[in-house]
C-alpha positions in Angstrom: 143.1 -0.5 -54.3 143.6 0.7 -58.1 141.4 4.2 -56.3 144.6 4.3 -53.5 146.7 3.9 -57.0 145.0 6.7 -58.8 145.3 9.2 -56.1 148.5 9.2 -55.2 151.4 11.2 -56.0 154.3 9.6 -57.4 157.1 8.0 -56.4 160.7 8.4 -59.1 161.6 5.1 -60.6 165.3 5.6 -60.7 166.2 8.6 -59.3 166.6 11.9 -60.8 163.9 13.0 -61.8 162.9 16.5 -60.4 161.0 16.2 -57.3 160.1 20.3 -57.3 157.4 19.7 -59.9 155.3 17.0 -58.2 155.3 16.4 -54.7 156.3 12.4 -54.4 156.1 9.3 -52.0 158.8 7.6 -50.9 160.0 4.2 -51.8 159.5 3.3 -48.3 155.6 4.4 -49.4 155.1 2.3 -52.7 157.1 -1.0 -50.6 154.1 -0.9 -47.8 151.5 -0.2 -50.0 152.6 -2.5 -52.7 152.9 -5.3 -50.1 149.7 -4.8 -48.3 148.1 -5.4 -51.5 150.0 -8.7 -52.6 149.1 -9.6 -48.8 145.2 -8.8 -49.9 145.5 -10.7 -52.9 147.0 -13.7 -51.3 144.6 -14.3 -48.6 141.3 -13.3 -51.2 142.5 -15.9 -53.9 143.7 -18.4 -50.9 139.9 -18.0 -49.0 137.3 -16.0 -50.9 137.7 -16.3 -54.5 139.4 -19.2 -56.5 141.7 -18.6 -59.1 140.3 -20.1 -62.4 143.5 -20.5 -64.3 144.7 -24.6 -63.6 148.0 -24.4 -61.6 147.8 -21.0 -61.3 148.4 -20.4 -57.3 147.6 -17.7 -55.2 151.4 -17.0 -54.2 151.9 -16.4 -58.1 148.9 -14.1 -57.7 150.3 -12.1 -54.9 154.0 -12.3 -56.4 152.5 -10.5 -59.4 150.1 -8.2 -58.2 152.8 -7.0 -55.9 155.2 -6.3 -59.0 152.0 -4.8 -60.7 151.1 -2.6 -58.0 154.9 -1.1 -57.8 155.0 -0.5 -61.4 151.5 1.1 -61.7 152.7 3.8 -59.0 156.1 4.3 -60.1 154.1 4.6 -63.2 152.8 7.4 -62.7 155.3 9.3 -63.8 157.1 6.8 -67.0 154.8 5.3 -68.8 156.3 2.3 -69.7 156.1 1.3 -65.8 152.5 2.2 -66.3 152.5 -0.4 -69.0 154.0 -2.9 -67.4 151.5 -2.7 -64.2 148.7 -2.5 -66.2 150.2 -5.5 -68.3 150.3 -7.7 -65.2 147.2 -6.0 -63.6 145.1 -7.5 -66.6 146.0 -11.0 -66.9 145.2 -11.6 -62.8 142.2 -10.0 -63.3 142.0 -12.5 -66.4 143.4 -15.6 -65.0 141.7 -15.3 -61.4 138.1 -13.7 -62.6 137.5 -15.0 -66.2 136.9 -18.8 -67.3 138.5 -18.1 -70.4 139.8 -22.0 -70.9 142.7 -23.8 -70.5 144.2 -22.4 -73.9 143.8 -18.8 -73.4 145.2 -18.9 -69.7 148.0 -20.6 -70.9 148.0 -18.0 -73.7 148.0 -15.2 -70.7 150.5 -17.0 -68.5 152.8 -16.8 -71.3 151.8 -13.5 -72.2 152.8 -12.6 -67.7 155.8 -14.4 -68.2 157.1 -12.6 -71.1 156.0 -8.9 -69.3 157.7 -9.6 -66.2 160.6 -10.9 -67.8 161.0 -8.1 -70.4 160.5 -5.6 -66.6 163.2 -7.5 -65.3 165.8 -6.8 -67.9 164.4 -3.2 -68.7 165.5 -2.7 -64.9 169.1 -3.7 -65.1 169.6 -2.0 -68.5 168.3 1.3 -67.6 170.1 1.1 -64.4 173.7 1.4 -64.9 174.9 2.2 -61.5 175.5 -0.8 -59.5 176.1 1.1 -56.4 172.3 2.2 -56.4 171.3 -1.2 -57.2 172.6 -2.1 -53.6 170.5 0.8 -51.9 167.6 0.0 -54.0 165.5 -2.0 -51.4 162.3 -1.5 -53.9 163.6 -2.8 -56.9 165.5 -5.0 -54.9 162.2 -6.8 -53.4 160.4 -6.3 -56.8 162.6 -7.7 -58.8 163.0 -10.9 -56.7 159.1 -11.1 -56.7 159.3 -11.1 -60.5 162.3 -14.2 -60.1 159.8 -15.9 -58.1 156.8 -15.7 -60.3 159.1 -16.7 -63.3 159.9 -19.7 -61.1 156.4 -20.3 -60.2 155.2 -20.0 -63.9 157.9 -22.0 -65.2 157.0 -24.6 -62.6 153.5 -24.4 -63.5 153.0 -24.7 -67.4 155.6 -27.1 -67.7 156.1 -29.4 -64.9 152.1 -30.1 -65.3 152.8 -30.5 -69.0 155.5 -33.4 -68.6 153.2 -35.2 -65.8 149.9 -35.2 -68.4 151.8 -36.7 -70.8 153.4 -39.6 -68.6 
């Protein structure tokens, strides 16, 4: 998948960027590839490999790989949506493939939760116009994948939290 990513042209973030100096995809593009991907990663962590963060589910795996998989290709081009991706691209990789402990996946949890929420603001303050907001299917779906893994998280680290201690 990160390959598909790296050989691919771009696709503009906003709009308005100049699309004669780089031939780019659509957004139609970056939504079908970006969900295939979360579709990947939800059926490998649900039947081939487990995730080895506690609580950590393989919906909040796909919801964030597909957030991560928009921003790395939009990313392309802006590379703060390149760090973002990355961000999020890391600590799966962390929380699914590394027995790190229950400290330090909390740690990286945390960590998620901050990046995706710090992407969900960044999206609303850099776009002003609500009009394209509405047309925006891309962000749109992204950015109510990032709700849903903030939901998810928050469900996660602190639900389980109150239940150990009763």
């Amino acid at each position: 998948m990160l390959l598909l990513v790296g050989v691919l042209s771009t696709a503009s973030a906003h709009g308005g960027e100049d699309s004669l100096q780089q031939e780019q995809i659509s957004s139609g593009q970056v939504l079908l590839i970006s969900g295939i991907g979360a579709l990947a990663l939800w059926q490998a962590t649900s039947a081939i490999i487990s995730v080895r963060a506690d609580g950590f589910s393989p919906m909040m795996v796909a919801l964030a790989g597909y957030s991560s998989l928009v921003h790395l290709m939009l990313g392309l081009q802006d590379t703060l949506l390149l760090v973002g991706g990355f961000g999020l691209m890391v600590g799966l990789v962390a929380l699914v493939g590394l027995d790190l402990g229950k400290q330090r996946h909390r740690l990286i949890q945390f960590a998620m939760g901050a990046g995706v929420l710090v992407m969900l603001i960044g999206y609303f303050a850099s776009n002003h116009d609500l009009h394209a907001f509405a047309e925006d299917r891309l962000g749109i779906t992204t950015k109510i994948a990032e709700l849903a893994f903030l939901g998810l998280l928050y469900r996660s680290l602190f639900t389980a939290e109150k239940q150990s201690r009763a």
